[in-house]
LOPARO-900274 format. One record per residue: x negated, y negated, z of N, C-alpha, C, O, CB in turn. Coordinates in steps of 0.2 Angstrom, whole numbers, plus 5000, padded with zeros to 4 digits. Glycine has a CB too. Layout:
// LOPARO-900274
XYZXYZXYZXYZXYZ;...
//
This chain:
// LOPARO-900274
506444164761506044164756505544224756505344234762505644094755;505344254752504944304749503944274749503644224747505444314741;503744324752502744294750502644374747502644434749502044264759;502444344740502144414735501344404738501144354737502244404725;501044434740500244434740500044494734500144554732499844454748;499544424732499044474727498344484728498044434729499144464720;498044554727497444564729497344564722497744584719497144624733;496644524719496644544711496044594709495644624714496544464707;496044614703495344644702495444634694495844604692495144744706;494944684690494544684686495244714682495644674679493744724686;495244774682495844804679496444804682496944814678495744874677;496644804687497244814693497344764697496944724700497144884697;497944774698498144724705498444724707498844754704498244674706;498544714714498744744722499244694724499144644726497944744729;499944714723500744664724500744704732500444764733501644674717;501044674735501144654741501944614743501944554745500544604744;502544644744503044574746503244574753503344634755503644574743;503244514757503244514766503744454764503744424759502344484772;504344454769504744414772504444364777504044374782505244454775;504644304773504444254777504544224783504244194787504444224774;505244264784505344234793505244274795505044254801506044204797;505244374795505244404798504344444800504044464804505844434795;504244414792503444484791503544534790503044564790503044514796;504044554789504144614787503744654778503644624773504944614787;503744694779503444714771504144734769504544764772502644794770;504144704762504844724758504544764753504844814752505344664755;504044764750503944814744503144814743502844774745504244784737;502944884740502144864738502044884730502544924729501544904743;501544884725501644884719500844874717500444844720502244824716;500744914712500144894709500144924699500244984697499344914714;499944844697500044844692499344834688498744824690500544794691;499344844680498644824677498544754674498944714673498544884672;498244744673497844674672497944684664497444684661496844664675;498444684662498644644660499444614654499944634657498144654659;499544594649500144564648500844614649501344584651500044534641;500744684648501444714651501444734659501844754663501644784647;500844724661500644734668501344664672501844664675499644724670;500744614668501244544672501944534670502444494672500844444670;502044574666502844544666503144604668503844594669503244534658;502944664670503244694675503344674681503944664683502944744676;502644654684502944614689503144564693503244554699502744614690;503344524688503944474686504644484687505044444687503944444680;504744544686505344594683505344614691505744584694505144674675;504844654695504944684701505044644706505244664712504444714702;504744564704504844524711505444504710505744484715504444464712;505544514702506344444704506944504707507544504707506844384693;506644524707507244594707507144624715507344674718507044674701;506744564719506744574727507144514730507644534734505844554729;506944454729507244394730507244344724506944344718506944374736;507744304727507844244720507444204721507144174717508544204719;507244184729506744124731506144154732506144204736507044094737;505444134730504844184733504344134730504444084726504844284730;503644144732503044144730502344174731502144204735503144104731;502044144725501444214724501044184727500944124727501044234718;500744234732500044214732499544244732499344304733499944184738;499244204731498544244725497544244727497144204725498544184716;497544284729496644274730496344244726496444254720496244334730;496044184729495744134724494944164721494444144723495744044729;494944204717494344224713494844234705495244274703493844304716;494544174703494944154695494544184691494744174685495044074692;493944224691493644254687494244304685494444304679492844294690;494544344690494944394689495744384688496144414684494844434695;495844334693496544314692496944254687497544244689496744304699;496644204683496744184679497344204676497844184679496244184677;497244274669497744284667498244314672498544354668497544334662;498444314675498944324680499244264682499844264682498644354686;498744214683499244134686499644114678500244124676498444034689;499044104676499444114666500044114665500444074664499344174661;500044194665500844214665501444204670502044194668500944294664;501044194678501744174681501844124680502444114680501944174687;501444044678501743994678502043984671502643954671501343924681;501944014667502144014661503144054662503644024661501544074656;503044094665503744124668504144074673504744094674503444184672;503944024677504043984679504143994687504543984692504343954676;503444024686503544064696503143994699502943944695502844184700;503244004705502843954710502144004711502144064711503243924718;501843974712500943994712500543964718500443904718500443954705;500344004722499743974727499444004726499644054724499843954734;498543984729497944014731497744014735497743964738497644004730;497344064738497144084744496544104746496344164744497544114745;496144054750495544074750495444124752495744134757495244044752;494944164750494644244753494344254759494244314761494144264749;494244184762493944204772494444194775494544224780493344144777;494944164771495844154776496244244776496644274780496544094770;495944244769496344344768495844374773496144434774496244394759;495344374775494744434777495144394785495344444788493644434773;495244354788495344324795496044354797496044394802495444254795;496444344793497044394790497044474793497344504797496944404782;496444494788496744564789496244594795496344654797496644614782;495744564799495244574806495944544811495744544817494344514806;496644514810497244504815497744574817498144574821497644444811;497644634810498244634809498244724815497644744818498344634799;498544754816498644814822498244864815497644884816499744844825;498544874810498244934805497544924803497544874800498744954799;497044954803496144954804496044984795496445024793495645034812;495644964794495444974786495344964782495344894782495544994783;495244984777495444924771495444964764495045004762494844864772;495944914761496144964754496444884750496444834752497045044756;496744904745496944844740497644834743497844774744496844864731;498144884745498644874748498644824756499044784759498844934748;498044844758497944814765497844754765498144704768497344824769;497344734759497144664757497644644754497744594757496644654753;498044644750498844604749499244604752499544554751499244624746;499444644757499644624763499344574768499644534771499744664767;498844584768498444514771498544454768498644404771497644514771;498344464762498544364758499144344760499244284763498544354749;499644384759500344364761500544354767501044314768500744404760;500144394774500144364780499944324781500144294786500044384783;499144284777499144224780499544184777499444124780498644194780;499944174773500344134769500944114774501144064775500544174762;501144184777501844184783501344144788501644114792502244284786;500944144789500744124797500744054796501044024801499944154800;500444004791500243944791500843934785501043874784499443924789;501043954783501543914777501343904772500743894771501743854779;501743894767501843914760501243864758500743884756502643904756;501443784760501443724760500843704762500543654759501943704764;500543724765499743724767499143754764498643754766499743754773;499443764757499143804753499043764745499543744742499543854753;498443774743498543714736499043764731499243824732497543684730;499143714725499543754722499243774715498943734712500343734722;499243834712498943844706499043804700499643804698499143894705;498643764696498643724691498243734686497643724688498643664692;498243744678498143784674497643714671498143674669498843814671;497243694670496743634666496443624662495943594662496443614669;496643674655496043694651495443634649494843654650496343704644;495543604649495143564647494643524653494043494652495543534644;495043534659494443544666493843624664493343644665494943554677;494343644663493943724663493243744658492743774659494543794660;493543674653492943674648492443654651491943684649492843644644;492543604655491943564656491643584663491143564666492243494656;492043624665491843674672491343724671490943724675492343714676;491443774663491243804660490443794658489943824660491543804656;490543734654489943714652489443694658488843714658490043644647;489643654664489143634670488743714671488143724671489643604676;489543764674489243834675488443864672487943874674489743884672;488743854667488243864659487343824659486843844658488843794651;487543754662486843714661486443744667485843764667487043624663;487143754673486643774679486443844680486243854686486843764686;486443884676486243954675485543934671485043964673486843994671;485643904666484743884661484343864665483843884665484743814655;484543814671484043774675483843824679483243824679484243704679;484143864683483943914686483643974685483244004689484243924689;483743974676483144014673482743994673482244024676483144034668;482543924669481843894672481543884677480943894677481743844672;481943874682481643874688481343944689480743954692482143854693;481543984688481244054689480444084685479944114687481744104686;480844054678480144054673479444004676478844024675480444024665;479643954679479043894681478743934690478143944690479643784683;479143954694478943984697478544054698478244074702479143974698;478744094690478244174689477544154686477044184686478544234683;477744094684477044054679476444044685475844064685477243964675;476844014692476243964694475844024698475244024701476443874698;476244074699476144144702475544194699475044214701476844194701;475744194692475144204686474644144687474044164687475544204678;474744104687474044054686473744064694473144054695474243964684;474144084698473744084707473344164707473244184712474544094715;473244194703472844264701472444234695471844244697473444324698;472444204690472244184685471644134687471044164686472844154682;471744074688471544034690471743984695471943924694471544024687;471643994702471843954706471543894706471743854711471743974712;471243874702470943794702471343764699471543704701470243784699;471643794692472043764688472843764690473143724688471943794682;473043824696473843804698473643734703474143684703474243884705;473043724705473043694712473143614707473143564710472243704717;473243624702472843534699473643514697473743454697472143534689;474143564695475043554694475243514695475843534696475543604695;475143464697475843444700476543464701476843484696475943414699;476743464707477543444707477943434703478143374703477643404709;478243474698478743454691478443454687478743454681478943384691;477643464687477043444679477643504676478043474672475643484680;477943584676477943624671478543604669478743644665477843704672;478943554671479543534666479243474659479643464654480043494672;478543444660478343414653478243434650478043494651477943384653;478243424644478043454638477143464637476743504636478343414632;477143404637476443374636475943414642475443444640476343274637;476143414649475843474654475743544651475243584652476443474660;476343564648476443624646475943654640475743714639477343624644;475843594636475243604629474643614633474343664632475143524624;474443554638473843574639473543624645472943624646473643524640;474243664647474143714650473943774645473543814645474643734655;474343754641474243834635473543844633473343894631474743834626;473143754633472743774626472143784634471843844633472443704618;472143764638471643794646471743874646471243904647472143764654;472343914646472343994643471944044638471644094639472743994642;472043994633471744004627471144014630470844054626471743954622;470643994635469943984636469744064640469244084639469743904641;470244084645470144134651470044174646470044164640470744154658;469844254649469744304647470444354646470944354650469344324651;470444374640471244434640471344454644470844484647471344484636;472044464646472244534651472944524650473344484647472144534660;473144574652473944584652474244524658474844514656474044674655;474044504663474244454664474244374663474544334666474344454667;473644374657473644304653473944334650474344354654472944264649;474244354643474644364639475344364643475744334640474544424637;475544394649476244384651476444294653476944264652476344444658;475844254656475644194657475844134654476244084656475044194656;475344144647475444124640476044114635476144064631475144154637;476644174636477344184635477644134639477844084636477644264636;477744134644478144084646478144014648478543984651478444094650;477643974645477843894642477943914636477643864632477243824643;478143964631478443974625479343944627479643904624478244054622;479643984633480243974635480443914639481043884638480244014639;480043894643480143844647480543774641481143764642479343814651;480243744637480443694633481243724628481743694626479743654628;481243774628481743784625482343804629482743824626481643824620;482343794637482743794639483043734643483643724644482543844642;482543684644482443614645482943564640483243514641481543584644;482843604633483143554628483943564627484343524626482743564621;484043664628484743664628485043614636485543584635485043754627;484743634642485143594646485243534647485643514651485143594649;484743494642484943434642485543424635486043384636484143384642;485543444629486143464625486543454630486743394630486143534621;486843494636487443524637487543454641488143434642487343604640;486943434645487043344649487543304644488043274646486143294649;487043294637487243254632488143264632488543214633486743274624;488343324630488843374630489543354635490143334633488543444634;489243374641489643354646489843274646490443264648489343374651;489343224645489643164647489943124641489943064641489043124651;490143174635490643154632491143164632491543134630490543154627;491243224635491943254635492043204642492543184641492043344635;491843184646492243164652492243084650492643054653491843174659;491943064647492142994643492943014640493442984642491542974636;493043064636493543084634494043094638494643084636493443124630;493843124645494343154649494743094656495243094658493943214652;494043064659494243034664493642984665493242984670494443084670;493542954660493142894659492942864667492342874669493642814654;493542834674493742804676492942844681492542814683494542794675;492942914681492442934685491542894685491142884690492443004683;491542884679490942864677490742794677490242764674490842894672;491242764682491142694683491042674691490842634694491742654681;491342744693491142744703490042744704489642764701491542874707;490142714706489142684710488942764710489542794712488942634722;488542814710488242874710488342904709488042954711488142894712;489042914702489342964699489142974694489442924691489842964698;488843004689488543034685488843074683489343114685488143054687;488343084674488843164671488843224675489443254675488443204666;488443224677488543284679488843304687489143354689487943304678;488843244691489143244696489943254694490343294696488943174700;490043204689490743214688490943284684491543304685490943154683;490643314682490843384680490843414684491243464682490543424676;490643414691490743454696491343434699491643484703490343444700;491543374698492043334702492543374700492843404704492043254702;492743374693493243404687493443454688493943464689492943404679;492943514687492743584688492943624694493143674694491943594687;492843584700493043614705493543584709493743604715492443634709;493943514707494443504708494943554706495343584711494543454707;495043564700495443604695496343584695496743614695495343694696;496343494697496943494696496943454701497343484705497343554696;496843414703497143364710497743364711498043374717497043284708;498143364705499043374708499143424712499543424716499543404702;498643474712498943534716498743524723498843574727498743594714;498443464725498443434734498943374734499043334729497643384737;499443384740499743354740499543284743499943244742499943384743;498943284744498643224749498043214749497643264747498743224758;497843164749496843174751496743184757496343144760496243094750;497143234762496743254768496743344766496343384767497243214777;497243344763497143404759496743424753496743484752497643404756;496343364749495743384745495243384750494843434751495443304739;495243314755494743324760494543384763493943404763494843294765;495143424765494943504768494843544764494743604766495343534771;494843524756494443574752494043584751493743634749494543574749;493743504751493043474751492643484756492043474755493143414751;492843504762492343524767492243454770491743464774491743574765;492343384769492343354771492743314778492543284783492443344767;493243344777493843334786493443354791493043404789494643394788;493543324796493143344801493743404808494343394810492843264803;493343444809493643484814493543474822493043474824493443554813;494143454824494243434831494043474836494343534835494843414833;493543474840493143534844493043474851492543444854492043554839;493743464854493943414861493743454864493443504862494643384863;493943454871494043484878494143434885493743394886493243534880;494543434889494643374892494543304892494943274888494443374896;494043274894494243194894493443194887493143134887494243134904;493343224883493043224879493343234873493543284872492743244880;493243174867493543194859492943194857492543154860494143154855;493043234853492543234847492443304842492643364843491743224851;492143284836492343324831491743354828491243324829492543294825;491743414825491043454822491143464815491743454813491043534825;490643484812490543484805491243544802491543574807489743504803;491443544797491843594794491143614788490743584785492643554790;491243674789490643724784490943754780490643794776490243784787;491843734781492143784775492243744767491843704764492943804777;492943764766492943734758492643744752492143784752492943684758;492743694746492343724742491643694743491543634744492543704736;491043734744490343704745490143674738489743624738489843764748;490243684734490143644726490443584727490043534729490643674719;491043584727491543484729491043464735490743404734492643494734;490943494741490543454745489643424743489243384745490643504752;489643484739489043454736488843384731488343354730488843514734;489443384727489643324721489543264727489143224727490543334716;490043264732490143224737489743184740489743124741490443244740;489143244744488543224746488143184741488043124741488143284749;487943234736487643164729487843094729487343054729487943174722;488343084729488643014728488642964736488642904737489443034725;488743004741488542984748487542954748487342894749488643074754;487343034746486643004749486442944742485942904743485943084749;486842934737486642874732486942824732486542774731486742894726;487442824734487642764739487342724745487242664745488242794742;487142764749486942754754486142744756485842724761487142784756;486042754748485142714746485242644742484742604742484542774739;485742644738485842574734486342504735486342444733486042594727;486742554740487442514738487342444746487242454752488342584738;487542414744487442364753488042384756488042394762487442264754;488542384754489142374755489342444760489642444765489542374747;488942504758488842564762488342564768488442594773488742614757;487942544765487242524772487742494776487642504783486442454771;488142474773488342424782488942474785489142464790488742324781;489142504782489842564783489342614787489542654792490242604774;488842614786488442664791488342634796488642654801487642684790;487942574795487642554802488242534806488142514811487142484803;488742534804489242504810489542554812489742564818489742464808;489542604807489542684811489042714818489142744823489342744805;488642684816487942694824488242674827488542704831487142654826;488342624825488242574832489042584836489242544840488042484829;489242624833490042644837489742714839490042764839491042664831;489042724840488942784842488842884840488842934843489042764844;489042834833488842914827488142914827487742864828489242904817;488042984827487143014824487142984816487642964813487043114822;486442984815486642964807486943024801487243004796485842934803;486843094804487343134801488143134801488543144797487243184805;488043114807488843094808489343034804489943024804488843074815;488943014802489042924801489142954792489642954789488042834804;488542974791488643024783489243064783489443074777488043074782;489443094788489943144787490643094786491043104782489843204794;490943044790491242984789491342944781491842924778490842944793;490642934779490742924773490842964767491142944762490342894772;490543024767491143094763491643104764492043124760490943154764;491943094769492843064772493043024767493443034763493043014780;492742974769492842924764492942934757493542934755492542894764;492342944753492342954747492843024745492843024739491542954745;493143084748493543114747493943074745494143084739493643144751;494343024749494942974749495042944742495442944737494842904756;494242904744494442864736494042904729493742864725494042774737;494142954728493942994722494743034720495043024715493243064724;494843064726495643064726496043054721496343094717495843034729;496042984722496542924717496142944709496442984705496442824720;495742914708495442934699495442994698495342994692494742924696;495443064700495543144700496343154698496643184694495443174710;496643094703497643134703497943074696498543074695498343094714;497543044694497943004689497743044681497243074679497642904690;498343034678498343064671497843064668497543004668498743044667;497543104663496843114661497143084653497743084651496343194661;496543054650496543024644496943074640496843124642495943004641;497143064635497543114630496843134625496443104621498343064624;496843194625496543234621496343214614496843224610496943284620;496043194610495843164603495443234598495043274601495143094604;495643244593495843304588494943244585494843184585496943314580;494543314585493843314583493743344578494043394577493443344588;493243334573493143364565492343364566491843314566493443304557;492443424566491443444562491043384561491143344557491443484553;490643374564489943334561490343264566489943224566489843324548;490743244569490843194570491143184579491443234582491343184564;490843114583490843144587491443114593491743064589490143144589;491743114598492343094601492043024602491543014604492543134608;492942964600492842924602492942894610493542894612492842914598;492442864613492342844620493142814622493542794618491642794622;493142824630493942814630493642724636493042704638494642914636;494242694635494142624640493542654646493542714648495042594644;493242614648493042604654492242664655491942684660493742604660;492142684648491442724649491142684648491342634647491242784646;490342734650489642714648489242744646489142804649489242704652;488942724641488342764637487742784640487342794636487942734633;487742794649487242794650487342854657487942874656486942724651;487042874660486942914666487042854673486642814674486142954665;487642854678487642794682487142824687486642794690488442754685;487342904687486742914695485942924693485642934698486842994700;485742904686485042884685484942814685484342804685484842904680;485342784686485342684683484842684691485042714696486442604682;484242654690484142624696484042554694483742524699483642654700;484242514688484142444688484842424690484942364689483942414681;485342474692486042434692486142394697485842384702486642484693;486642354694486742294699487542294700487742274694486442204697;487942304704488742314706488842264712488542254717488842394709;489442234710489442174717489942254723490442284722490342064715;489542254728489942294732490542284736490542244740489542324735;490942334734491542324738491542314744491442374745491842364738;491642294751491742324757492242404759492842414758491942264760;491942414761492442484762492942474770492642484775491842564764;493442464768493842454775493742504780493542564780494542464774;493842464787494042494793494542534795495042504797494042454796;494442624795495142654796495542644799495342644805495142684798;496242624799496742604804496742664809496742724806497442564800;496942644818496942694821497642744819498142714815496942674829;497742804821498142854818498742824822498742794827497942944820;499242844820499942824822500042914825499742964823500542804814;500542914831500842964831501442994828502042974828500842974836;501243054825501843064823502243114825502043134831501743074818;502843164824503243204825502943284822503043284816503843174823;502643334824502343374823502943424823503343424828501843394826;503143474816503443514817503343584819503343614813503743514814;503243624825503243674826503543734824504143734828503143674829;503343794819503743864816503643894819503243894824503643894810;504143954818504244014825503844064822503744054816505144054827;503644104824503344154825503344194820503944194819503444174831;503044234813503444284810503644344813504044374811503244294803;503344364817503544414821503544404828503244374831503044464819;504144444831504444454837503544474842503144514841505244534836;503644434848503144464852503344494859503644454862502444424853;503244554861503344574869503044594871502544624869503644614870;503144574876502644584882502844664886503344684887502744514888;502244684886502244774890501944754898501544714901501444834885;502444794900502044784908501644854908501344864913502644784916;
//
C-alpha cells in the first residue's frame, strides 16, 4: 500500500507518495488548491498504486476542499495531527524544511504507526454549522472581554474610585452599564472620557448577539442530537463543543480512540516495580475542555460521581487524579450518543422555527441548579485482560556501522 502525504496551504499543496513497507518516496507533486488541482491529483495517485491512502495535515481551515473531493472520488482519507508531522520530520536524516519535507513527514508518520492508528476523515455539514456558530459566539465574548477590560483601564486613569466600586461581572449588566454612563457624563472632557463613554455603547450589543447565537445553537442540537442535552452538565453550549470538535465519531474506531483525542487517556510513565500514569497534554484541547465542564459539574451536583471520586482517593488517587479518571470516563460514555445516527434534518421556512426532536429541553441543563436526576452509579472498571499485541517491521532496513 501506498501513503500519499499532504502538506496543505492557502493556494498549493505539497503531495508526497512513500511505500508503506518499504519508506521509500515513490513520487512528489504539488498541486493548486483547487477543483482541477484535486482531480489531477487523483489522476497522479491512482496512476501510482491501486491500494493507497491520504494523509492529510489536519488544519481544515486549508484542507477541507481537498478531503471534499477525495472522499467524493472515493479515496480513503486520514488526518494527521501537526505535532506528529513536526516529530516526524526532527526524526528524519535530511535537516530543513520545505513543503516537500513536510509531506514527506506526514506520510512517515503514517508508515511508522500505521494507517489505522489514525482517525479517518468525515465530512459533517451540519456538525460544522454548529461548530461554526460556537467559533462565532466565542470570538463576540472575547471581544467583550477586551472591550470590558480597556474600559476599566480608562476608568483606573479616570476615576479610580469609580473602577474600585465595579464589581466582578458589574460591565456585563446592563443596568451597571447605564449607571456608569450617566457617572461619565459628570467628569470633565478629554479624549479619554470620550474614548471611555464609546464603549458601554458596544458592550450590550455584543452580549445580545451572543446570547442570539446561545438561543441558536441549542436549537439546532435539539434538532441534531437531542440525546446530548439530557446528559447531567451538558449544556448548549457544551454540546456544541462536543459536536464541533468531534467532527464525526464514526471516524474513531473505539472510545479509547476518542479518549486520545480527547486528551483524556492516560500515558503510562512506569519504571520497574512502579506503575503509574501521567497526564496526556495532547489531543484536542477544545474536546478536553467540553469534558472537564461536565466533570467539574458533575462532580459538584451529582452524588453518584462524589462517590466515584471518593473511592478513587481512597485507592489512592490525588484529587487531580481521581478527576482525570472521571474524564476517562465520561470520554466512554459520550462516545455512545456522539457515534449513534443524528436526527434527520427537518426543511425550515422563514419566520418559523425547528421542531424539537424526542428527548430535548427547553432549558440550558449546565445552568439548572434546581435539577434533581436519580443518579446513576458509575461502574467499577473491570481489570484489563491480556491481550495478543501485534508487532510491525520496521519501514526501513537498519544497520549497524562499526
Amino acid at each position: 500500500m501506498m501513503v500519499i502525504g499532504v502538506d496543505t496551504h492557502k493556494r498549493s499543496h505539497a503531495l508526497c507518495a512513500v511505500d508503506e513497507g518499504t519508506g521509500r518516496v515513490r513520487g512528489n507533486r504539488e498541486i493548486k488548491a483547487d477543483e482541477p488541482g484535486h482531480q489531477a491529483a487523483v489522476r497522479w495517485a491512482r496512476g501510482l498504486d491501486s491500494e493507497r491512502v491520504w494523509a492529510i495535515e489536519d488544519c481544515r481551515q486549508v484542507s477541507r476542499r481537498l478531503e471534499q473531493a477525495l472522499l467524493a472520488a472515493g479515496e480513503r482519507v486520514i488526518r494527521v495531527a501537526p505535532n506528529m508531522m513536526g516529530a516526524s520530520r526532527r526524526s528524519q536524516r535530511e535537516r530543513g524544511k520545505s513543503d516537500e519535507i513536510d509531506a514527506q513527514s506526514v506520510a512517515r508518520a503514517v508508515v511508522k504507526d500505521g494507517a489505522e492508528s489514525f482517525p479517518a476523515a468525515y465530512l459533517d455539514e451540519r456538525a460544522m454549522e454548529i461548530r461554526l456558530l460556537f467559533d462565532h459566539r466565542e470570538d463576540l465574548v472575547r471581544e467583550r472581554t477586551r472591550m470590558q477590560n480597556r474600559l476599566r483601564w480608562h476608568l483606573l486613569e479616570l476615576c479610580p474610585d469609580l473602577e474600585a466600586q465595579l464589581k466582578r461581572g458589574a460591565l456585563s449588566q446592563l443596568r451597571a452599564l447605564e449607571r456608569l454612563e450617566r457617572r461619565l457624563r459628570q467628569l470633565a472632557p478629554c479624549v479619554r472620557l470620550r474614548i471611555a463613554r464609546e464603549e458601554p455603547a458596544h458592550i450590550p450589543a455584543l452580549t445580545r448577539q451572543a446570547d442570539e447565537l446561545e438561543r441558536e445553537l441549542l436549537e439546532l442540537i435539539r434538532a441534531y442530537r437531542p440525546a446530548l442535552l439530557d446528559e447531567q452538565g451538558c449544556g448548549a453550549l457544551t454540546a456544541a463543543l462536543l459536536i464541533g470538535r468531534t467532527a464525526g465519531a464514526e471516524r474513531f474506531r473505539s472510545d479509547a480512540c476518542f479518549g486520545r483525542q480527547s486528551g483524556s487517556a492516560p500515558i503510562p510513565c512506569s519504571s520497574g516495580q512502579q506503575t503509574q500514569h501521567r497526564l496526556d497534554r495532547g489531543g484536542d484541547r477544545q474536546l478536553n475542555r467540553a469534558l472537564h465542564t461536565i466533570a467539574i459539574t458533575r462532580a459538584q451536583r451529582d452524588p453518584a460521581t462524589k462517590e466515584y471520586l471518593a473511592r478513587k482517593q481512597a485507592e489512592g488517587k490525588t484529587k487531580k487524579g481521581a478527576l482525570r479518571c472521571l474524564k476517562r470516563y465520561l470520554a466512554r460514555r459520550f462516545h455512545r450518543p456522539l457515534s449513534e445516527p443524528p436526527l434527520p434534518a427537518q426543511r425550515t421556512i422563514t419566520g418559523e422555527q425547528l421542531e424539537p426532536g424526542p428527548g430535548a429541553r427547553a432549558f440550558d441543563a449546565s445552568r439548572d441548579t434546581s435539577r434533581s436526576l436519580e443518579p446513576s452509579a458509575i461502574p467499577k472498571r473491570p481489570a484489563p485482560k491480556p491481550e495478543a499485541q501485534r508487532i510491525n517491521a520496521a519501514p526501513n532496513p537498519m544497520i549497524c556501522v562499526a
